[in-house]
C-alpha positions in Angstrom: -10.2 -48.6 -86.0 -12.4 -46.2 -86.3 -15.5 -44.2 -87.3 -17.9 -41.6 -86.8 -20.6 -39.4 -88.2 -20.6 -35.4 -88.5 -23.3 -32.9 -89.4 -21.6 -29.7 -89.0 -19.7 -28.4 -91.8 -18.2 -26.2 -89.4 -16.8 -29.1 -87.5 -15.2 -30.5 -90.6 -11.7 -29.4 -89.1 -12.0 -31.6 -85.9 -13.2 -34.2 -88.4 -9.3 -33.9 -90.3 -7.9 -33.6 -87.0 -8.6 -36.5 -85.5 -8.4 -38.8 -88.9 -5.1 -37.5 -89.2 -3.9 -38.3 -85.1 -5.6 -41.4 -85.2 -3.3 -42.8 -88.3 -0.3 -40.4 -88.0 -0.2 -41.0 -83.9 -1.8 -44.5 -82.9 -1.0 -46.1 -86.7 -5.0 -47.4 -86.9 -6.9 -48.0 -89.7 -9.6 -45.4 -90.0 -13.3 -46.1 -91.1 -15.4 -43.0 -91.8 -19.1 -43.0 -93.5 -19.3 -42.4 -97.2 -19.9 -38.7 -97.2 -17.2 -37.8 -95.1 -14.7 -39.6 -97.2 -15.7 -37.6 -100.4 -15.4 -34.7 -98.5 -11.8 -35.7 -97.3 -10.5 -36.9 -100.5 -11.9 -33.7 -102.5 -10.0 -31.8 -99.7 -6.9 -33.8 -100.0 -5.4 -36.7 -102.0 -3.7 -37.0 -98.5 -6.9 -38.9 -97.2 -6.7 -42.2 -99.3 -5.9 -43.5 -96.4 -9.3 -43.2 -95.0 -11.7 -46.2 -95.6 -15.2 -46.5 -95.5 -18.6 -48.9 -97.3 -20.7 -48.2 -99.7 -23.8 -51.3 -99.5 -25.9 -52.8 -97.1 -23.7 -56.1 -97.4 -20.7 -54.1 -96.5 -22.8 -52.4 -93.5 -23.6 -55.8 -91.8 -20.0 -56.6 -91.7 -18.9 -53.4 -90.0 -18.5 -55.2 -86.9 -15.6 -57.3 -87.9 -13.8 -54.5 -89.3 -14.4 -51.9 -86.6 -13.2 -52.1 -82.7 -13.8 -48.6 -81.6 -16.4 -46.4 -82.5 -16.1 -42.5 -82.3 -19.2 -39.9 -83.2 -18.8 -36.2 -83.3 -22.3 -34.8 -82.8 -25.3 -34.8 -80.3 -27.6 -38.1 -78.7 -28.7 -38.6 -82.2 -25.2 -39.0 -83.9 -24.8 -41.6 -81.2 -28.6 -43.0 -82.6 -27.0 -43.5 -85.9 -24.1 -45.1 -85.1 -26.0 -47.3 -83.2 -28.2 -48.6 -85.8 -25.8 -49.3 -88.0 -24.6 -52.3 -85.9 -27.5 -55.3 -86.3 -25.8 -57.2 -83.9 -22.7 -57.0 -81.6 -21.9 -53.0 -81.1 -18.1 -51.4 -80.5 -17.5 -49.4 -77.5 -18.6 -45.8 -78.6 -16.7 -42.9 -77.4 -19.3 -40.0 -78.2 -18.0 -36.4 -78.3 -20.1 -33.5 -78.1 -21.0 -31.1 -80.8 -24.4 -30.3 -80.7 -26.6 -28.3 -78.6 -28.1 -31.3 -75.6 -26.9 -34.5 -75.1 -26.9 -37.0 -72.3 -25.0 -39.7 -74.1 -22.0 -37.4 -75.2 -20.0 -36.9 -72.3 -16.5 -36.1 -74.4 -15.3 -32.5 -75.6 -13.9 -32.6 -78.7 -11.3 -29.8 -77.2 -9.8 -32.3 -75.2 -10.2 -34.7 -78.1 -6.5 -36.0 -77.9 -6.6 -36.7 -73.9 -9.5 -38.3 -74.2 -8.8 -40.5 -76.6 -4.8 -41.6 -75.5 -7.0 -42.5 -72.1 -9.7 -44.2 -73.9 -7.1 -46.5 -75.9 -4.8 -46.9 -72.8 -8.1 -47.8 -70.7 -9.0 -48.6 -68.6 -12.2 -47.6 -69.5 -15.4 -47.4 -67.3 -18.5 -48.3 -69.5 -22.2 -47.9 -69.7 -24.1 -50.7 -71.6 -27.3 -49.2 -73.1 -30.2 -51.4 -73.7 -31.9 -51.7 -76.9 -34.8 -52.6 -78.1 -35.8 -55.4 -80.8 -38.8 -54.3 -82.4 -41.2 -56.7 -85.0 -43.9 -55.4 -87.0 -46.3 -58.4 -87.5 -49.2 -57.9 -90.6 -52.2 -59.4 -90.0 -51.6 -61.1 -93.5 -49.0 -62.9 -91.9 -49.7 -66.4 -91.3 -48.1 -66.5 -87.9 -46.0 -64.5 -85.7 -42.3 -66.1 -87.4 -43.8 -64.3 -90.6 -42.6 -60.7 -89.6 -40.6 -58.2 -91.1 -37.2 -57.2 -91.0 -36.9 -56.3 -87.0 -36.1 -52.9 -86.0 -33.6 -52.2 -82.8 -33.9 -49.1 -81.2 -31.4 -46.9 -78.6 -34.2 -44.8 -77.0 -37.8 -45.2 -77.8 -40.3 -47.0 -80.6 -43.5 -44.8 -80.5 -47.2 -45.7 -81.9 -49.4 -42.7 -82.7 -52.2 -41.6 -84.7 -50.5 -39.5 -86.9 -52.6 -37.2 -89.1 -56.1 -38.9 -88.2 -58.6 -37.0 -86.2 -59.5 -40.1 -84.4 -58.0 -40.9 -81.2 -55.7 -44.1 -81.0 -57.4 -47.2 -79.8 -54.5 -49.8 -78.9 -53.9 -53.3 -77.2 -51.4 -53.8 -75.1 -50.1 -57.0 -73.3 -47.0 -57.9 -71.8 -46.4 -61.5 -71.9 -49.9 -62.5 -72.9 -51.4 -60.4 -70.1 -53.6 -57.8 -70.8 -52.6 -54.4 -70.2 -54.5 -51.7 -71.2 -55.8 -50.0 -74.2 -54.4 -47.0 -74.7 -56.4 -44.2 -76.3 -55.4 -40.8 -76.8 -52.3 -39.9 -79.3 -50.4 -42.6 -78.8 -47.8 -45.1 -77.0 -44.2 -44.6 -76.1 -42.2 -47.8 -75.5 -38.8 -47.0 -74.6 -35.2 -48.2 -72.7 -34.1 -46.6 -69.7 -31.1 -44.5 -72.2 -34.3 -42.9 -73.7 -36.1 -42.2 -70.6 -35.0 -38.5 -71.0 -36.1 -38.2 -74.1 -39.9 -38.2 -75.7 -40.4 -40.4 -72.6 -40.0 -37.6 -69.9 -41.8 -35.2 -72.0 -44.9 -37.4 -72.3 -44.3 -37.8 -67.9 -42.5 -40.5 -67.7 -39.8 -41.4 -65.4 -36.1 -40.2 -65.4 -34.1 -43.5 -64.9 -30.4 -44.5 -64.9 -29.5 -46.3 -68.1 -28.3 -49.0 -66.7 -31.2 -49.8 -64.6 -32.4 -53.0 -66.9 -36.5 -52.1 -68.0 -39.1 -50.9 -70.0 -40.7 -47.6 -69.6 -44.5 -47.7 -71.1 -45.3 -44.1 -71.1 -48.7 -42.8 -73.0 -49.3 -39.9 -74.7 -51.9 -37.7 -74.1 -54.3 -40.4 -73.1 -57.8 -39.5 -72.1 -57.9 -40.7 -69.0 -56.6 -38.7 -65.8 -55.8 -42.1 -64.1 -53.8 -43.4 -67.0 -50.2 -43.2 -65.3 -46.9 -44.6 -67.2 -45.2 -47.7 -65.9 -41.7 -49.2 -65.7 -41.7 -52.9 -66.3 -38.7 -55.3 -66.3 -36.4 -56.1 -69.2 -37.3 -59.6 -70.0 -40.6 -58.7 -70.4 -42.4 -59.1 -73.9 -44.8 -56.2 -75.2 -47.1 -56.4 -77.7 -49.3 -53.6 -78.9 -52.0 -54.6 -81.9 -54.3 -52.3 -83.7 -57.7 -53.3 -83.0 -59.7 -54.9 -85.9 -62.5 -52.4 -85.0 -60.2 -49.3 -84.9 -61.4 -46.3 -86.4 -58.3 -45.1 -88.3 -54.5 -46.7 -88.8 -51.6 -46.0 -86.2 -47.8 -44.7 -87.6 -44.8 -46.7 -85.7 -41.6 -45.0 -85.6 -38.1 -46.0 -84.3 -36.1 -43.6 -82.6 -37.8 -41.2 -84.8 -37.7 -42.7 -88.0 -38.5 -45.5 -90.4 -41.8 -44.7 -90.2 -44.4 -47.5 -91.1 -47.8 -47.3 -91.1 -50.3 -50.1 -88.9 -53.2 -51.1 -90.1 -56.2 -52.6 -88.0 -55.0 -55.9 -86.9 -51.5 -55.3 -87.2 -49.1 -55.7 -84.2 -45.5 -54.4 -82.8 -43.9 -56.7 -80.2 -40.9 -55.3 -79.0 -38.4 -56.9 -76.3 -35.0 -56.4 -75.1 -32.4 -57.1 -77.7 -29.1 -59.2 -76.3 -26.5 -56.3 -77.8 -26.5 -53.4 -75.8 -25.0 -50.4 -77.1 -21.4 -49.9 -74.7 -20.7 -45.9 -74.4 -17.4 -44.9 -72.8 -17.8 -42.6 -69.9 -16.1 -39.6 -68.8 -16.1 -40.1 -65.1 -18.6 -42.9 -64.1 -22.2 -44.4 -65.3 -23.7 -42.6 -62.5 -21.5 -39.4 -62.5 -22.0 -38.7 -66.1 -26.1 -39.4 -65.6 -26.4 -37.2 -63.1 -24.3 -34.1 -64.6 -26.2 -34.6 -68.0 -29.9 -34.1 -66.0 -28.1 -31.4 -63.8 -26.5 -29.3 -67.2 -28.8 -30.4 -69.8 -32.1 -30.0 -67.8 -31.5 -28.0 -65.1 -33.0 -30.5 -63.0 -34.7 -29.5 -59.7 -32.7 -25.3 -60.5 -34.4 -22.8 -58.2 -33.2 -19.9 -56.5 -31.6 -20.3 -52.8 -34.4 -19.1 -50.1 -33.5 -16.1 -48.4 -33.2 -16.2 -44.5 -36.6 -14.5 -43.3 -36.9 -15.8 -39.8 -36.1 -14.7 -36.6 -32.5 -14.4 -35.6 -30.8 -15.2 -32.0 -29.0 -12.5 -30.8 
């Protein structure tokens, strides 16, 4: 099976493509999301073949329906395909269409190849982290009385949003105190994010499958304030001071924004269903030429010979 996101129009032709080699060739069931099916069957009655959901109930069984997962797009196509999965996630095989991405590996102009390999396997595979994230009121009446938990691919990030006022938040990691961050704000996020919003705040760079935490500040207002890498089973807990001057804005790999009010808390820990992304070459391989391409990591020009030379 399967199914995939798109946000190109231009790109609507690879979309028809590969629908149409995945049932005419390899005789699967294809799954797309709901706006690429209208699209297909306005195109062509052709498409009725194509399946897809249309509620929440249907979304949460996905993962008994689908075995493979394939998104056309950039880090954050791969984001949403990722959160559609509450629990046990499908190998993803991400191809890239946008303009940076470190978890799409794939050409879509070697679509075919790539994806006779990929169902032949075998396969090597990089298991993403992710992060299980509970927002806890302080109305609640304990800490089982939380909402609907969040899980994240790269980062969930606490800042002060419009307020003038600096953040002022409390952090402990398994009921040790931390620190309290203030300045704009608090980036928690996996190792698969660490070259996101992570590394522009100064964090770390590390290989996704190295199992942590990064806890990376932003903008704090204190020179010594450096971010830290703390193991996965680790829990964190950040709470909004009862004495804070203004509210804090969580978001989730940059969305579902909700708004924390003094005394309310975000613990986040490691979630037990990684997010399994096929790989081109290698884990390591496909890590290292994402940093090297997509960053230019460590690019300077070659230093000219200007010594002395033996004769």
């Amino acid at each position: 099976m399967n199914y995939r996101r798109n946000h190109q129009i231009g790109d609507y032709k690879i979309q028809t493509m590969t629908c149409r080699w995945f049932r005419e060739q390899k005789k699967l069931e294809v799954y797309v999301e709901p706006r690429v099916q209208d699209e297909l069957l306005t195109e062509a009655s052709y498409f009725n073949f194509v399946q897809t959901w249309r509620d929440e109930k249907e979304v949460l069984l996905l993962h008994t329906k689908v075995d493979l997962v394939v998104t056309l797009g950039g880090d954050g196509t791969v984001l949403w395909a990722a959160s559609m999965f509450k629990g046990p996630v499908p190998p993803v095989v991400p191809f890239s269409l946008g303009s940076l991405g470190f978890m799409t590996p794939f050409y879509t102009e070697h679509y075919k190849e790539c994806l006779d390999s990929v169902l032949k396997g075998p396969i090597s595979i990089t298991l993403r982290h992710r992060l299980q994230c509970h927002v806890i009121r302080d109305a609640a009446k304990n800490e089982y009385e939380t909402e609907e938990p969040i899980l994240v691919l790269n980062e969930v990030t606490i800042d002060r949003g419009i307020s003038s006022y600096l953040t002022n938040l409390e952090c402990y990691c398994d009921d040790s105190f931390v620190t309290c961050v203030q300045g704009d704000g608090l980036i928690i996020s996996t190792t698969s994010g660490s070259t996101a919003y992570s590394l522009a705040a100064g964090g770390s760079m590390v290989h996704p499958q190295v199992p942590g935490i990064l806890f990376t500040p932003i903008c704090p207002h204190s020179l010594s304030f450096r971010p830290l890498i703390l193991p996965e089973h680790v829990t964190l807990r950040v709470q909004v001071p009862f004495n804070s001057r203004g509210h804090a804005w969580a978001s989730f790999d940059g969305k579902d924004r909700k708004q924390l009010a003094a005394g309310d808390a975000l613990v986040c820990n490691m979630a037990p269903w990684p997010v399994p992304t096929a790989c081109l070459v290698d884990s390591t391989n496909d890590f290292l030429r994402s940093i090297h391409e997509g960053l230019h990591w460590n690019l300077r020009k070659t230093q000219s010979f200007d010594g002395p030379r033996d004769s």
